[in-house]
C-alpha positions in Angstrom: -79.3 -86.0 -2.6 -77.8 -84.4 0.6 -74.2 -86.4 -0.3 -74.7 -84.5 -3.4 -75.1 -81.3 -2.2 -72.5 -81.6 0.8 -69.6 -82.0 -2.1 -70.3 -78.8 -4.0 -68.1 -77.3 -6.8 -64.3 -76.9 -6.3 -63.7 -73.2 -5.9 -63.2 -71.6 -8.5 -62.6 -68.4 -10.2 -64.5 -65.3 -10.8 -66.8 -66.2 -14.2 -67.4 -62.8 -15.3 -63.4 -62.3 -16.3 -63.2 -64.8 -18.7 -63.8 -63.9 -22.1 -64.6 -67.7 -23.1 -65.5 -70.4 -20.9 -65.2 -73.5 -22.6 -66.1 -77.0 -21.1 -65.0 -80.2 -22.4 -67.4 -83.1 -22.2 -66.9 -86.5 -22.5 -70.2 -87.8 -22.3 -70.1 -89.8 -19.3 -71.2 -89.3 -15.2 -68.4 -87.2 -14.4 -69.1 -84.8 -18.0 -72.6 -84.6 -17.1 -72.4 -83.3 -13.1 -69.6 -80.5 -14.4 -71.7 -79.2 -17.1 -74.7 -79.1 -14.0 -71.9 -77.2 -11.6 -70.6 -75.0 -14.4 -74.4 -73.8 -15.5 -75.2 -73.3 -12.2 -72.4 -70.8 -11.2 -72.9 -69.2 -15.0 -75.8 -68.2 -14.8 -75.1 -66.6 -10.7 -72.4 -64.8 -12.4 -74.8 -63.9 -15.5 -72.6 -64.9 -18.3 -74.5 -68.2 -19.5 -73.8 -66.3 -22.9 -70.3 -66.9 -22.8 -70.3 -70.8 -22.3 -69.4 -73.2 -25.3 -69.2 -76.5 -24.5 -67.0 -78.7 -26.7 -67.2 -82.8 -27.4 -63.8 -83.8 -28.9 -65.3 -87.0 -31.1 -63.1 -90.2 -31.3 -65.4 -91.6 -33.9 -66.2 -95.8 -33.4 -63.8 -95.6 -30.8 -66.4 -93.8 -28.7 -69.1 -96.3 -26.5 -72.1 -96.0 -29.6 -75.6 -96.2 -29.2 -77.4 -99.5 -28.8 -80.4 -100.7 -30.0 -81.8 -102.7 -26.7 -85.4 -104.2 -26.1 -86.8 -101.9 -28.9 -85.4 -98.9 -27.0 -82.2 -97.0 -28.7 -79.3 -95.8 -25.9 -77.8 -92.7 -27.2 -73.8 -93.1 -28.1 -71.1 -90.7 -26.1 -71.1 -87.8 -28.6 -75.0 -87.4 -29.0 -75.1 -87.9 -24.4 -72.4 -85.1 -25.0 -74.4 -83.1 -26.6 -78.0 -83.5 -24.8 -75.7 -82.9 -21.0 -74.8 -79.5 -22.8 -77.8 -78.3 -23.8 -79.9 -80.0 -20.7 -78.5 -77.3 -17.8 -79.8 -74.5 -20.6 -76.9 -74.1 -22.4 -78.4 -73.3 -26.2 -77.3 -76.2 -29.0 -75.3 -73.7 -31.2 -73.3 -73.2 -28.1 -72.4 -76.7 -28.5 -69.6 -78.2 -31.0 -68.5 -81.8 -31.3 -65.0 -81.5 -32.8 -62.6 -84.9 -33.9 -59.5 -84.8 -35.4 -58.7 -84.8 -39.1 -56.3 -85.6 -41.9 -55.9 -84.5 -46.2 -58.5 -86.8 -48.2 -59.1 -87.0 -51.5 -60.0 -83.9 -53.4 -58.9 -81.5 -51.0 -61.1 -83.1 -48.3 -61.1 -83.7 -44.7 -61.5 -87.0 -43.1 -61.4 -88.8 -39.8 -58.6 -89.6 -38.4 -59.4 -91.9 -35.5 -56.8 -92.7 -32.2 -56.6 -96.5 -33.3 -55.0 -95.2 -36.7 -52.7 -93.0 -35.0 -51.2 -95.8 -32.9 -51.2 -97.8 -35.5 -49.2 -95.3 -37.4 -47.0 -94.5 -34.0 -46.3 -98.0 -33.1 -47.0 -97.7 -29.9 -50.0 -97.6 -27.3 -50.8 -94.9 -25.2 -48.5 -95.3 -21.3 -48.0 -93.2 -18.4 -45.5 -90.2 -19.4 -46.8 -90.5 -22.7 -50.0 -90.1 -22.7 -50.4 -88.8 -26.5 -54.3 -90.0 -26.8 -55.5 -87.2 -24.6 -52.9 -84.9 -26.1 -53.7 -85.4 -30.1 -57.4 -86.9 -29.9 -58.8 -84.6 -27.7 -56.9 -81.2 -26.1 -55.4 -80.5 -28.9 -58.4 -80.8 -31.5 -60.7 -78.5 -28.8 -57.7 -76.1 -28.6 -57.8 -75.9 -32.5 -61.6 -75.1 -32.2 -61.2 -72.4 -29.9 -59.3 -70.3 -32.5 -62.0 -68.8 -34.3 -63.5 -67.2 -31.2 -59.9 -65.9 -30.2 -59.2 -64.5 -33.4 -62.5 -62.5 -33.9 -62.6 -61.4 -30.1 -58.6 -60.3 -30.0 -59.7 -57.7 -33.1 -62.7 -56.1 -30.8 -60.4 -56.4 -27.3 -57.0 -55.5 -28.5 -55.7 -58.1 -26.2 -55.1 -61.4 -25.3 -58.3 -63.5 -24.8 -59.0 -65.2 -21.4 -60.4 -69.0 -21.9 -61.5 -70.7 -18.5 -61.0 -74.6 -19.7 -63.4 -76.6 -17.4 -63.2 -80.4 -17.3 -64.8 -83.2 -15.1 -61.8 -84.4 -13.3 -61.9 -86.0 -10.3 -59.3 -86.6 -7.3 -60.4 -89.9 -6.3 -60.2 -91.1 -10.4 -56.3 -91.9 -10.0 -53.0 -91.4 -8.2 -52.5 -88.7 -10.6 -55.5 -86.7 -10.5 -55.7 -87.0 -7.2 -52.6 -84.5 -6.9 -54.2 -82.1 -9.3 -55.5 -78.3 -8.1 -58.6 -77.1 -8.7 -57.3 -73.9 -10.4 -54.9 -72.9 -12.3 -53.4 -71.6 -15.5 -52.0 -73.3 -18.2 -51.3 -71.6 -21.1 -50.3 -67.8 -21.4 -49.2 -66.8 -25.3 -49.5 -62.9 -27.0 -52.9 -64.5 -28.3 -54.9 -66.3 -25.3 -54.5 -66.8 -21.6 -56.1 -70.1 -20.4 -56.7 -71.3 -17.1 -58.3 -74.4 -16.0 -60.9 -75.3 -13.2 -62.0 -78.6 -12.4 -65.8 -77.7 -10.6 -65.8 -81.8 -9.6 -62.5 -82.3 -8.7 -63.5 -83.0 -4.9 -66.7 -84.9 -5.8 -66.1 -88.8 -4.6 -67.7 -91.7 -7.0 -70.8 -92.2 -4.4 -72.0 -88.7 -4.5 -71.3 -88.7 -8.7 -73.4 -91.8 -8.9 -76.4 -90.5 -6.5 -76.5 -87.4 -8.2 -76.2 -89.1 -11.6 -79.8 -91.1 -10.5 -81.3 -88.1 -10.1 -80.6 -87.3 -14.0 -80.8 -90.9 -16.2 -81.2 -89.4 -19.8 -77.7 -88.2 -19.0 -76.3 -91.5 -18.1 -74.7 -93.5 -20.9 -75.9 -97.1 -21.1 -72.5 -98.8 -20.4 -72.3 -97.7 -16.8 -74.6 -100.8 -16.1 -75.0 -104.3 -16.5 -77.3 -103.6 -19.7 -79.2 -100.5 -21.3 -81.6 -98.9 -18.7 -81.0 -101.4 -15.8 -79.5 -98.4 -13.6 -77.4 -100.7 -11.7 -74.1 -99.2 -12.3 -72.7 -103.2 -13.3 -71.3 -102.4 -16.3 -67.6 -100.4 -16.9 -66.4 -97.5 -14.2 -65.6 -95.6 -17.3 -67.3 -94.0 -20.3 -65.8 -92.3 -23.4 -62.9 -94.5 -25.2 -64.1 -97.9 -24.9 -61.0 -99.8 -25.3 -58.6 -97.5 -22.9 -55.4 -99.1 -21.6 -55.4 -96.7 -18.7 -58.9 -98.7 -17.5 -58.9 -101.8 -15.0 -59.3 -105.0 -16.0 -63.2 -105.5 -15.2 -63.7 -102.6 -17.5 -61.4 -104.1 -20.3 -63.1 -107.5 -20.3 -66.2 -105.8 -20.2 -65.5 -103.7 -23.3 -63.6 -107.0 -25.2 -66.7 -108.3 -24.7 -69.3 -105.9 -25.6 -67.0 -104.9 -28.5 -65.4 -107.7 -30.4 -65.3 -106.7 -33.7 -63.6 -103.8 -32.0 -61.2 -105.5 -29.8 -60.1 -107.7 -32.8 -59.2 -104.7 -34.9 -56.9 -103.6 -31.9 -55.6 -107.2 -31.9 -54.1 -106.8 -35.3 -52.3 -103.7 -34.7 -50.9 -105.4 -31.1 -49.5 -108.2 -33.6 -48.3 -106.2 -36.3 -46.3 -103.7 -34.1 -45.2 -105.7 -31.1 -46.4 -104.0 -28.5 -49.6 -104.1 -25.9 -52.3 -102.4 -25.0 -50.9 -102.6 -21.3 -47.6 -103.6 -20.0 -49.6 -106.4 -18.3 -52.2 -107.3 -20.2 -52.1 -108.0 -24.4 -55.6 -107.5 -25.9 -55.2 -110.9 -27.4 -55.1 -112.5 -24.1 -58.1 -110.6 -22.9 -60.2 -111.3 -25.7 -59.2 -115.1 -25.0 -60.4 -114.8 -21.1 -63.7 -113.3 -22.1 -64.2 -115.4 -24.5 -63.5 -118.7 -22.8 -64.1 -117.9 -19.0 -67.4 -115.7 -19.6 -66.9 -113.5 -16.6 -68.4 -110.3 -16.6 -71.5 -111.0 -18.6 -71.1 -108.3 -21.4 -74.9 -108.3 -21.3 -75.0 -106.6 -25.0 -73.0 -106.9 -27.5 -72.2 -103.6 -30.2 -72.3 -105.3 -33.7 -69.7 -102.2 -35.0 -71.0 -102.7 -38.5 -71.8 -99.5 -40.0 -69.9 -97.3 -42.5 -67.6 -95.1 -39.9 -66.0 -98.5 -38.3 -65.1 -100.5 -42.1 -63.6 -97.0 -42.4 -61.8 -97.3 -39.6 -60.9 -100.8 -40.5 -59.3 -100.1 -43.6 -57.2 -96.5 -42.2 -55.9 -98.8 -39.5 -54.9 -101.7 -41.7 -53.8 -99.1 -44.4 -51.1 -97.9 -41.4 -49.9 -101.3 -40.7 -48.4 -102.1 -44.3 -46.4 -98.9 -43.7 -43.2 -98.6 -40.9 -44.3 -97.5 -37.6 -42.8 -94.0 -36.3 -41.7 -95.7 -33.5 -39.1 -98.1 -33.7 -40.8 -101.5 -31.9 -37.9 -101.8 -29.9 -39.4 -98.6 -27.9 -42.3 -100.4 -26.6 -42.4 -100.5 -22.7 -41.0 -103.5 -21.2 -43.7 -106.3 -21.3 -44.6 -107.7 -17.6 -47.4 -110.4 -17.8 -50.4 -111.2 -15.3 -52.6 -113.8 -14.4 -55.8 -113.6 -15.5 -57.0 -116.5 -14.3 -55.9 -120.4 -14.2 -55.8 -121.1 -18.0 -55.9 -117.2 -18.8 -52.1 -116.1 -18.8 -51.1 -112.5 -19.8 -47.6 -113.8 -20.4 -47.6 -114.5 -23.9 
């Protein structure tokens, strides 16, 4: 545990000025060890009563639970919850929050990230990065305003939100450019700053510490459910994200066909990819031909939430896409492997 120890939170602000603090968790390793950071220098600055974490809910786009060797693996939305409430953070201090769009009656229903690309045209890139914008900031922002609208009547000013996320420097070329600290919105209503506590943590000392806390680790991290091996996908959250490497990918075509076919469709209907390099078609072709990695389970995606999903999505491909398919990013294919082209 001593790697663990020897990275330590990014420092951060002073706790006690914030009037919310308000982590986002995703559910995997990274969630988990910032919830463990934040607690920790909560309850030193004794406002433990003033942290509410939030879970922003992409629905069966989310790694589920799995059913493996008798034993059921908890999905990303319920780990979400149990790493909030396992540092001492109460459960009504938790809320899982997804976005939503008119249904029938007056109602409220999912509206999942597949749909909206679907309805867009266009997958997620660099520079336009609109899943993290629509599916999850902006959804946790929304859920913030009830707190800043019944605390700005008692403080007759604006209210100061510390946004805490797991972020990590060594993650990617752009996080690894990111500051710890700093603010990032500032309106007549709220004042928010950011503070990534794990922003200096490297992957070995996230995965050591992460050992030391298994009911918090979600089962795709290894090769199957429980095996503790970490052989499974780097990543956690949105299981089919085009922002992931390849091993991760295949692994999730894989362990997610019925899921992987769905995104298949809207790739053919709309013209573009997933990635620049790499079409979902062509990965489900190389997992299912060349075998390599072993999914080791396979997520049957057969419950009410995904034929839901199903039919929004194929619902949004009779219509025009938003985008016109001409503004899809230029294509550039890769080798897979001999027989496995991504150039089609």
């Amino acid at each position: 545990m001593s790697a663990c120890l020897a990275a330590g939170p990014a420092r951060g602000p002073d706790l006690a000025s914030y009037d919310l603090i308000a982590p986002q968790l995703s559910g995997g390793n990274d969630s988990a060890l910032t919830m463990w950071l934040l607690m920790n220098a909560a309850r030193a600055a004794g406002v433990t009563e003033r942290v509410r974490s939030f879970h922003a809910c992409l629905g069966p786009l989310d790694w589920p639970s799995v059913t493996y060797q008798g034993t059921v693996w908890p999905g990303v939305a319920e780990l979400a919850a149990l790493q909030s409430t396992a540092f001492g953070l109460p459960a009504g201090q938790h809320t899982q929050v997804t976005r939503t769009l008119p249904g029938p009656g007056g109602s409220r229903m999912p509206h999942s990230l597949l749909t909206e690309i679907a309805a867009y045209g266009r997958f997620p890139r660099m520079g336009s990065k609109f899943c993290t914008k629509a599916a999850k900031e902006s959804v946790v922002s929304m859920a913030w305003t009830p707190y800043v609208t019944e605390m700005s009547r008692e403080l007759g000013r604006p209210v100061r939100i510390l946004k805490v996320q797991g972020h990590r420097r060594d993650e990617s070329r752009l996080r690894s450019t990111m500051a710890a600290f700093r603010t990032v919105q500032v309106n007549s209503a709220r004042i928010v700053d950011e503070w990534l506590p794990a922003l200096e943590w490297p992957r070995p000392a996230v995965r050591e510490w992460s050992q030391d806390h298994p009911r918090l680790r979600h089962w795709t991290y290894d090769s199957v459910p429980g095996a503790g091996d970490f052989q499974g996908t780097s990543r956690c959250s949105c299981s089919l994200c085009g922002f992931a490497g390849l091993r991760d990918l295949l692994l999730a075509v894989a362990r997610r066909p019925r899921l992987a076919a769905l995104y298949a469709e809207v790739e053919t209907a709309r013209g573009d990819r997933l990635r620049p390099d790499w079409s979902i078609t062509d990965l489900i072709r190389h997992a299912s031909t060349c075998g390599i990695p072993d999914p080791g389970v396979i997520c049957p995606d057969n419950g009410p939430d995904f034929t839901a999903l199903e039919r929004q999505v194929r619902t949004q491909l009779t219509q025009p896409p938003r985008k016109p398919v001409g503004l899809a990013a230029h294509h550039t294919g890769r080798t897979l492997c001999e027989g496995c082209q991504a150039t089609t």
